[in-house]
FINU-485884 format. One line per 10 residues: for each residue x, y, z of C-alpha. Coordinates in nm, 3 decimals, always signed. Layout:
N
X:Y:Z; ...
//
This chain:
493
-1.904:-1.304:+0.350; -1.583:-1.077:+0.361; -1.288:-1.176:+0.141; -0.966:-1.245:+0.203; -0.761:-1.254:-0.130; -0.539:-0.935:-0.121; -0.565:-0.900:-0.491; -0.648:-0.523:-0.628; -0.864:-0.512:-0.897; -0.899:-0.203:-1.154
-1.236:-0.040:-1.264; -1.199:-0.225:-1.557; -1.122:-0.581:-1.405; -1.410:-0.507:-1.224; -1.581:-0.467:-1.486; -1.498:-0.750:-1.682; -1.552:-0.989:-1.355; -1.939:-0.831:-1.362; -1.980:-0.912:-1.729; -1.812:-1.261:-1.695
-2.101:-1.352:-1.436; -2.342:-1.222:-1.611; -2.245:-1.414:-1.927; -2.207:-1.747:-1.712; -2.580:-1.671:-1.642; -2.593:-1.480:-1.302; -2.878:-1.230:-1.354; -2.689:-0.864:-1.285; -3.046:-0.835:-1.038; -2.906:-1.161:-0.853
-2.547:-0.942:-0.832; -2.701:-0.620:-0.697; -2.919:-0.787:-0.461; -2.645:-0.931:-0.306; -2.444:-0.637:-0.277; -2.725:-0.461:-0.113; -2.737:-0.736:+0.114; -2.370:-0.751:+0.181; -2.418:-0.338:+0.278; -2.723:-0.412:+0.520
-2.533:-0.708:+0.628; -2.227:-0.430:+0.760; -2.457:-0.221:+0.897; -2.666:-0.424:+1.158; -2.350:-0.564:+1.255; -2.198:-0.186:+1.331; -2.479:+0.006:+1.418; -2.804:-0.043:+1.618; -3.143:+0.025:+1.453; -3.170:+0.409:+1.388
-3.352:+0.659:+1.103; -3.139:+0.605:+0.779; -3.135:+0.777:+0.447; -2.978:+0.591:+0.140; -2.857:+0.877:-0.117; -2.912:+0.694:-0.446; -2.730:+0.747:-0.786; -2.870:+0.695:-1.108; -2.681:+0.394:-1.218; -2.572:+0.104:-1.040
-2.454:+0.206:-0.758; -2.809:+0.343:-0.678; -2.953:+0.025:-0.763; -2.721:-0.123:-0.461; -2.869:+0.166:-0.271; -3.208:+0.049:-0.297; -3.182:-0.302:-0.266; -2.961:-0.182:+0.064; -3.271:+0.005:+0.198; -3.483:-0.253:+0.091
-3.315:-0.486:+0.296; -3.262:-0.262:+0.627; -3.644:-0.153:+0.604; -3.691:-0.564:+0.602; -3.554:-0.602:+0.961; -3.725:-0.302:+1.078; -3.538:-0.017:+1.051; -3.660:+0.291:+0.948; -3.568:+0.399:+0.570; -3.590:+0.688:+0.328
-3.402:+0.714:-0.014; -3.303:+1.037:-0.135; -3.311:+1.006:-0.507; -3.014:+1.165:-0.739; -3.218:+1.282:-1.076; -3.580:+1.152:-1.209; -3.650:+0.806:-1.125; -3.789:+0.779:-1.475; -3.462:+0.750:-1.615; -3.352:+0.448:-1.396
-3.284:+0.154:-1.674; -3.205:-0.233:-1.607; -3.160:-0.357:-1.305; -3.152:-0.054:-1.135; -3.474:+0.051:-1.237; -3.605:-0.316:-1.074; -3.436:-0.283:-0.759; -3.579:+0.056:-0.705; -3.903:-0.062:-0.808; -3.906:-0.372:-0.506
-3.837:-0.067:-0.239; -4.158:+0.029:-0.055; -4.049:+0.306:+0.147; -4.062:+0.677:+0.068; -3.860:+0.815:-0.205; -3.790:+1.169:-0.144; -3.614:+1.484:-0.363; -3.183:+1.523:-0.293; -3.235:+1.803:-0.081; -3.175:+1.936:+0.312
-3.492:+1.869:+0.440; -3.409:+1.517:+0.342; -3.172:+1.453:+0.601; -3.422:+1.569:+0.846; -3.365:+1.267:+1.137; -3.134:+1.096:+0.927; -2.872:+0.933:+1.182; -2.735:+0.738:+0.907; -2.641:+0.794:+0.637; -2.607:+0.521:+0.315
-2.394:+0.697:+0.006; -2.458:+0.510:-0.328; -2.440:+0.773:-0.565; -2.173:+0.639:-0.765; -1.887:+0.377:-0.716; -1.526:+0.306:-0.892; -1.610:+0.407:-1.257; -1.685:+0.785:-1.186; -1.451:+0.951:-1.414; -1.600:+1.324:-1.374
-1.675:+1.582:-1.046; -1.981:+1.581:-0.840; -2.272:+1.817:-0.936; -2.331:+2.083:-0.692; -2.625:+1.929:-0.566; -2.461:+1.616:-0.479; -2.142:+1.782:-0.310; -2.385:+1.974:-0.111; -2.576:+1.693:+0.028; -2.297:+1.469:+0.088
-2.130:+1.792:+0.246; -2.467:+1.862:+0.494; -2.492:+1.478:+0.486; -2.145:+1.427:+0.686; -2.225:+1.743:+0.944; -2.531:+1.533:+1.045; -2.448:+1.169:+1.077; -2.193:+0.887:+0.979; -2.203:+0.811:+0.616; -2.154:+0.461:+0.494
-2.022:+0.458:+0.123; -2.112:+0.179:-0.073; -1.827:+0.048:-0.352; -1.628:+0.431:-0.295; -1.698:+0.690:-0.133; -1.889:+0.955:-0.406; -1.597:+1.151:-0.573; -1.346:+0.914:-0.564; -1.171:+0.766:-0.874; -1.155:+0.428:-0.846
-0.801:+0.332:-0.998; -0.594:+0.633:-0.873; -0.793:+0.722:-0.495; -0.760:+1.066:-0.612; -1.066:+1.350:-0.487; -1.276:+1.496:-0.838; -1.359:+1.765:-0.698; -1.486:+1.655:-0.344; -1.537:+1.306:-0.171; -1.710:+1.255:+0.208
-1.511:+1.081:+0.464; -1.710:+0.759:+0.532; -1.721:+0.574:+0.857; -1.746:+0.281:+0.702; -1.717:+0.153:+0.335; -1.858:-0.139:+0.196; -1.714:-0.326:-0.150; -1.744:-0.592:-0.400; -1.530:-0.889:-0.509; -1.219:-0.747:-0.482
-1.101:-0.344:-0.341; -0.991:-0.131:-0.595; -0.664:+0.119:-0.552; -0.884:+0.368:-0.443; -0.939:+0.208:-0.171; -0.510:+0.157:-0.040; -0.381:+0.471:-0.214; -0.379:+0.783:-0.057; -0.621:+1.025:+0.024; -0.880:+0.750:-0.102
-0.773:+0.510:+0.168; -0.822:+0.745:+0.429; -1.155:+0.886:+0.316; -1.294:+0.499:+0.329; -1.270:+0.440:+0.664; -1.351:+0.102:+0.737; -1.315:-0.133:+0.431; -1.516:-0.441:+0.417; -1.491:-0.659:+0.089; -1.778:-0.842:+0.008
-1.811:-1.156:-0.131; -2.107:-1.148:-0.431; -2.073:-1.508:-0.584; -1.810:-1.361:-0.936; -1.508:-1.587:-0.995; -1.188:-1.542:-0.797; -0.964:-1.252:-1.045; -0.656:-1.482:-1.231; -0.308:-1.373:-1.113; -0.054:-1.314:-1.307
+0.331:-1.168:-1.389; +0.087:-0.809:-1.373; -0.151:-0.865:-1.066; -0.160:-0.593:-0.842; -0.223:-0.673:-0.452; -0.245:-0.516:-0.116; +0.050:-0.570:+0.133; -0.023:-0.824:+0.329; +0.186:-1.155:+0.498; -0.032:-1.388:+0.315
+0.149:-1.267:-0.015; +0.502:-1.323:+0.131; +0.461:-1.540:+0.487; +0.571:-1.874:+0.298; +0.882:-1.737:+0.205; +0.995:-1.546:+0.477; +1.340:-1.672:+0.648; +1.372:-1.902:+0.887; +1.648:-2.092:+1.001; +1.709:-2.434:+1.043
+1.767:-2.622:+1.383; +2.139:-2.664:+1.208; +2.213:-2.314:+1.122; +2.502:-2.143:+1.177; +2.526:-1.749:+1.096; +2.713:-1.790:+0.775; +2.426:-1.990:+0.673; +2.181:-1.670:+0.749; +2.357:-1.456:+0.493; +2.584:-1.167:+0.489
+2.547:-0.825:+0.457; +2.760:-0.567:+0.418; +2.627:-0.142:+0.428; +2.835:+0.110:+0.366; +2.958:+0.405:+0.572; +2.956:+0.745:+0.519; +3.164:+0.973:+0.619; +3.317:+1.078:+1.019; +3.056:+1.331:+1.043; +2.747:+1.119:+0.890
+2.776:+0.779:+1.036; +2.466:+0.722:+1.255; +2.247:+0.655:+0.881; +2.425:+0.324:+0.808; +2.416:+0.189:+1.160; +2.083:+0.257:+1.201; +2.023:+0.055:+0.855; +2.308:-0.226:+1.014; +2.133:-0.230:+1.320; +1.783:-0.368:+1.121
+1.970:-0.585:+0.889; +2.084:-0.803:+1.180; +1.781:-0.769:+1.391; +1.575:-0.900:+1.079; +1.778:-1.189:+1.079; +2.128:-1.186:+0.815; +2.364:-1.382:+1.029; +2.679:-1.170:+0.957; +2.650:-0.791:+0.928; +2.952:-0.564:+0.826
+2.993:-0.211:+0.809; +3.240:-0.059:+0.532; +3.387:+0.220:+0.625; +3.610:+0.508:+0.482; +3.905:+0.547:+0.725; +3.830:+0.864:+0.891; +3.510:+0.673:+1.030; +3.661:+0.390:+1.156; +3.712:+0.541:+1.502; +3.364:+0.682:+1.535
+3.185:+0.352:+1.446; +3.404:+0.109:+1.587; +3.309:+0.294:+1.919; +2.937:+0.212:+1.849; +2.968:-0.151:+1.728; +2.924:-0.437:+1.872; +2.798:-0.766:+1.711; +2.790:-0.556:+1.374; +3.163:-0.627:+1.212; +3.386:-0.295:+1.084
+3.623:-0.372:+0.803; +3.770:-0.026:+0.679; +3.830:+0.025:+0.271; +4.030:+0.278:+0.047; +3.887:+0.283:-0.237; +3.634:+0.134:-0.478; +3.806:-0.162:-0.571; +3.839:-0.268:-0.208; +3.452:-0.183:-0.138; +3.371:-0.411:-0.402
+3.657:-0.688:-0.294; +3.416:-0.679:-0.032; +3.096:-0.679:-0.215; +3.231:-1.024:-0.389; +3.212:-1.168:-0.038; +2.810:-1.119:+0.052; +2.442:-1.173:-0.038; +2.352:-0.821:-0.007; +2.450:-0.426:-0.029; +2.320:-0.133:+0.132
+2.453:+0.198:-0.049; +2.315:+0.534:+0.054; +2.233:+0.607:+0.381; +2.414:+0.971:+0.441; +2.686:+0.841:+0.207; +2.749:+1.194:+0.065; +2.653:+1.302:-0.272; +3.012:+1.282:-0.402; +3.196:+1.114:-0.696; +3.321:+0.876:-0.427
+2.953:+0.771:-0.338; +2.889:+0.720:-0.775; +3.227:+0.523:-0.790; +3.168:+0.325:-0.502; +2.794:+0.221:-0.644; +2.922:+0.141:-0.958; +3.182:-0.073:-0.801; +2.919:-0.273:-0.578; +2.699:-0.310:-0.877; +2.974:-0.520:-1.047
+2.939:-0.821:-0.787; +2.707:-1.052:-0.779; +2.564:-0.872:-0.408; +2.229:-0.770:-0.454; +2.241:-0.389:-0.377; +1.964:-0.166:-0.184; +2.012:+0.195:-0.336; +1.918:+0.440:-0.122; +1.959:+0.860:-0.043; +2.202:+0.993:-0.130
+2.333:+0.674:-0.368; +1.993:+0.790:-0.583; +2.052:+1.172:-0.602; +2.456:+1.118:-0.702; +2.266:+0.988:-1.071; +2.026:+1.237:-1.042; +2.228:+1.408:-1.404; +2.255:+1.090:-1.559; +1.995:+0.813:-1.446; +2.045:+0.589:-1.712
+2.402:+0.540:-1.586; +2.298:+0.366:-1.297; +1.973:+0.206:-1.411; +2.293:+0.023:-1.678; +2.476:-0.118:-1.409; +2.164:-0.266:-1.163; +1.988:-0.614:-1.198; +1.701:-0.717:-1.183; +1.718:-0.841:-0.817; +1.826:-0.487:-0.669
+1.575:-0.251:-0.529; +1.599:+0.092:-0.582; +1.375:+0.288:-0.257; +1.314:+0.634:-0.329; +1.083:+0.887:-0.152; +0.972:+1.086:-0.379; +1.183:+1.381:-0.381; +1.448:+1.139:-0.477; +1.199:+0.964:-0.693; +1.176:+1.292:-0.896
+1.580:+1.276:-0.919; +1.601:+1.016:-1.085; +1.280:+1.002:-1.270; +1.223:+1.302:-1.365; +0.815:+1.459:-1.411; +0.723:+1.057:-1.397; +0.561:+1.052:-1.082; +0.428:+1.428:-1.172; +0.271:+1.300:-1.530; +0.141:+0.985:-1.388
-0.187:+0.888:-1.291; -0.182:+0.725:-0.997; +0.195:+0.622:-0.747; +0.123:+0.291:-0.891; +0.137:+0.391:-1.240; +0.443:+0.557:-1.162; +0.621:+0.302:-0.975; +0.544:-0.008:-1.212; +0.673:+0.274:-1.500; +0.981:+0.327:-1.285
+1.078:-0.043:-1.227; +1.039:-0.132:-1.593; +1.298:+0.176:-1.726; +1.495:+0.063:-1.428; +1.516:-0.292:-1.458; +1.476:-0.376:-1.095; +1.268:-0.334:-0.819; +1.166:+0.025:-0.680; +0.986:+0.127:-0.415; +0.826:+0.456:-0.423
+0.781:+0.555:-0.001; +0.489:+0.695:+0.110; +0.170:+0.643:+0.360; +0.106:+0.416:+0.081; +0.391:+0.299:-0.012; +0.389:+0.120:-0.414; +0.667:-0.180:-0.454; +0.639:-0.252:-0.838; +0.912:-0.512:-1.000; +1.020:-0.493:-1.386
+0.783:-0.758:-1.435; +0.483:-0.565:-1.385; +0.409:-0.711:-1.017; +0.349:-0.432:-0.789; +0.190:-0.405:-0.408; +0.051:-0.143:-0.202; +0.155:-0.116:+0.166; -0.098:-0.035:+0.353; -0.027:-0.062:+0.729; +0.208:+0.237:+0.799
+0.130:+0.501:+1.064; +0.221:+0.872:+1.077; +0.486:+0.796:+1.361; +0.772:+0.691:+1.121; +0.756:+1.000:+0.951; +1.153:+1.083:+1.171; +1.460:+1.060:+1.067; +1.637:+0.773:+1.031; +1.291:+0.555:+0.978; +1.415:+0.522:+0.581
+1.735:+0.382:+0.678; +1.610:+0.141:+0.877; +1.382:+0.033:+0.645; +1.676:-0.013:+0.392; +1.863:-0.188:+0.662; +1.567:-0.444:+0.676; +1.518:-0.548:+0.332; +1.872:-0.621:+0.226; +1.856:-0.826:+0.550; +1.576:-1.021:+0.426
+1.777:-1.061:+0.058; +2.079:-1.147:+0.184; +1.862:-1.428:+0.385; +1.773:-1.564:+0.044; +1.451:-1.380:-0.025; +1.345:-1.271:-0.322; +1.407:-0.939:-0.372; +1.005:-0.830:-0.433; +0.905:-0.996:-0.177; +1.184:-0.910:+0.080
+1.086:-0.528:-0.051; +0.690:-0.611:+0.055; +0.771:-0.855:+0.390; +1.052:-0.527:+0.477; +0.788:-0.238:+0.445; +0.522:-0.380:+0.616; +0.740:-0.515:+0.914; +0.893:-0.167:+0.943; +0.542:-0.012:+0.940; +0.392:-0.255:+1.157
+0.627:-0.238:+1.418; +0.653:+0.133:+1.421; +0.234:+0.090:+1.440; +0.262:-0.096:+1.734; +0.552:+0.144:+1.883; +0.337:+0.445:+1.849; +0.399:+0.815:+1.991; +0.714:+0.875:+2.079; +0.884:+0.647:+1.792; +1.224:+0.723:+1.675
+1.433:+0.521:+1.434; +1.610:+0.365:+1.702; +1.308:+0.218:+1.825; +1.247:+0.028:+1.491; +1.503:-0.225:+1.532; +1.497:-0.344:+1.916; +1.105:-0.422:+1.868; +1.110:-0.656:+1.533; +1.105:-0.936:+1.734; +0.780:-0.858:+1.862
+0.634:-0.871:+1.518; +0.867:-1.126:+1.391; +0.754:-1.367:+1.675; +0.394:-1.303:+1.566; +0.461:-1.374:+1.213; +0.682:-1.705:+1.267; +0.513:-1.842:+1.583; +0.110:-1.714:+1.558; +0.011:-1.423:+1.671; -0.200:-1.116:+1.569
+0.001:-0.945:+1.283; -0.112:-0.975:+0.940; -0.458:-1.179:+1.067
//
């Protein structure tokens, strides 16, 4: 039965959830079976009946591989298993489940893929920690000329807590976990070599959440507490937001981000800009207030005033831009940092990770993400590493972008987004996407989940937009997804 929890589970909570059944007296035979089961189970429902060759491992995994071929050859279809090493050596469990198949058991070569129109990958799952042997690399190589492969756990080659390639990994059609998917299977370029996830239910206790729990992006996570207004609410009541300008010549960055902050909701938007600007957005306004300021201490008389701050968006990297950070900082505003508000530190981090709270959200791609924290990302092994690392020397939320974008808090809860598309890789898309979560905060979200709710509505809608996107698409079709997520609808089911 497939899962729906959105919780992410390391190799070694996956381990530990394994050992806990077994010591609660679930025979690890009982557990395998049913994962080969659960892999059959995918298969007849995707495929018709049609020669298939399960490449077996010798641990574990393989021992899902057989009991998968076991099961297939039990409704007919026609199985081989290519074996990985002397079936000799085969210990526990997985020496009993190869034991109950009754097909033919052939050498890891070519000729074995002779007919094969399937083909079943359970060499090994999460818990490889080294590269492929040649032999294995070259069958899993000839293996995807020839036919779909269906990867059971991971894809072969794939580490299971980072999603990173050792060495090489085949892109399956279709993969198949257990309990719970593991980063490997939402970060980048692991999620894309899975195809297909399915997460399999196997009978081990539901993982325990906690201040650390790692999950997948999903509305589930933050649907309860996403804003919406009461049959008595006015727009003060919706929150107030206030972004701040750049200069004459680089204007177009906050509107865009102004633009999303009302369409997501905050009932009063304002734009702060520098005098020379006034003329140039005033002509492009319309619901979205102008107020112009001076100086610091006016930008932040005006911080005092609102819920939320956006800083960044083509500000300029200029002592103005660090003053008028600092400044904002000071109020009680929760502040999105953004561009060129994160490089302007890039010489002296610490000074702005000293003036943030714990409810402002720092969103870096990660060239800025290297500004600010230097080698981090570089040293680390795996974005969420990184990220998590990042929010607790920060002190508030970050969100490293990406195709698989990491939100980690100071308190150790982190999510991977999961939903984005190659079409809001344009300019613009960022701001936007700033634009949207300080208009969830200023709503009265909490900031990690505004962060989560704000990237996957951005990529969603941009999903849904398709070719042709540009960031002033974003915007004008929230509704769209917000009506699904408020009223019913498809997203997030």
């Amino acid at each position: 039965m497939p899962m729906t929890d959105h919780q992410l589970l390391t190799v070694a909570e996956m381990t530990a959830a394994d050992a806990a059944a077994v010591a609660a007296g679930v025979p690890v035979d009982l557990l395998m079976q049913r994962a080969g089961t659960a892999v059959a189970t995918a298969i007849r429902a995707r495929w018709t009946p049609r020669p298939v060759l399960v490449l077996c491992g010798p641990g574990n995994n393989g021992g899902d591989g057989y009991e998968t071929a076991s099961e297939l050859a039990r409704h007919g279809w026609t199985v081989r298993v290519a074996a990985s090493g002397d079936l000799s050596r085969l210990r526990g469990a997985a020496a009993a489940a190869a034991g109950r198949f009754a097909g033919p058991v052939v050498r890891m070569d070519a000729a074995a893929l002779d007919g094969a129109e399937l083909v079943v990958d359970a060499l090994y799952g999460a818990g490889l920690t080294r590269p492929l042997g040649a032999a294995e690399r070259d069958m899993l190589r000839r293996a995807a000329e020839r036919a779909p492969i269906v990867a059971v756990d991971l894809p072969s080659g794939l580490a299971g807590d980072t999603g990173t390639v050792l060495g090489h990994a085949p892109t399956a059609a279709l993969t198949v976990t257990f309990h719970r998917k593991k980063p490997a299977h939402v970060l980048e370029p692991g999620r894309s070599l899975c195809g297909e996830v399915v997460v399999a239910d196997i009978g081990l206790a539901p993982p325990v959440r906690g201040p650390g729990s790692l999950f997948e992006n999903h509305p589930d996570l933050w649907r309860p507490a996403f804003p919406r207004p009461s049959t008595v609410a006015h727009k003060g009541d919706r929150g107030r937001l206030v972004l701040v300008s750049g200069p004459m010549h680089a204007t177009g960055a906050c509107r865009l981000a102004a633009r999303a902050g009302l369409r997501i909701g905050a009932g009063l938007v304002t734009v702060a800009s520098p005098p020379d600007a006034l003329a140039v957005n005033a002509a492009q306004l319309t619901a979205i207030m102008l107020k112009p300021f001076l100086n610091e201490e006016e930008l932040q008389q005006m911080a005092e005033q609102v819920d939320a701050v956006v800083i960044g968006p083509a500000a300029g990297v200029t002592e103005e831009t660090r003053l008028n950070v600092l400044a904002c900082c000071r109020t009680g505003a929760a502040m999105v940092v953004d561009a060129d508000a994160l490089t302007i530190f890039r010489d002296d981090p610490d000074e702005l990770f000293s003036a943030l709270d714990r409810d402002d959200v720092l969103t870096p791609h990660p060239g800025e993400f290297e500004r600010i924290f230097p080698g981090l990302l570089r040293t680390s092994p795996s974005r969420i590493v990184a990220a998590r690392s990042a929010a607790a020397t920060a002190g508030c939320i970050v969100l490293l972008k990406g195709p698989d974008t990491v939100i980690a808090g100071p308190d150790g809860r982190a999510a991977v987004n999961t939903n984005a598309t190659s079409w809001l890789a344009t300019a613009g898309s960022g701001d936007v996407l700033a634009g949207t979560i300080a208009g969830l905060i200023a709503q009265g979200m909490d900031s990690f989940e505004a962060a989560c709710a704000g990237v996957w509505v951005h990529a969603e809608t941009g999903r849904r937009f398709g070719p042709g996107l540009i960031a002033e698409d974003l915007p004008d079709r929230f509704p769209e997804v917000l009506r699904d997520l408020l009223v019913g609808g498809e997203a997030g089911a």
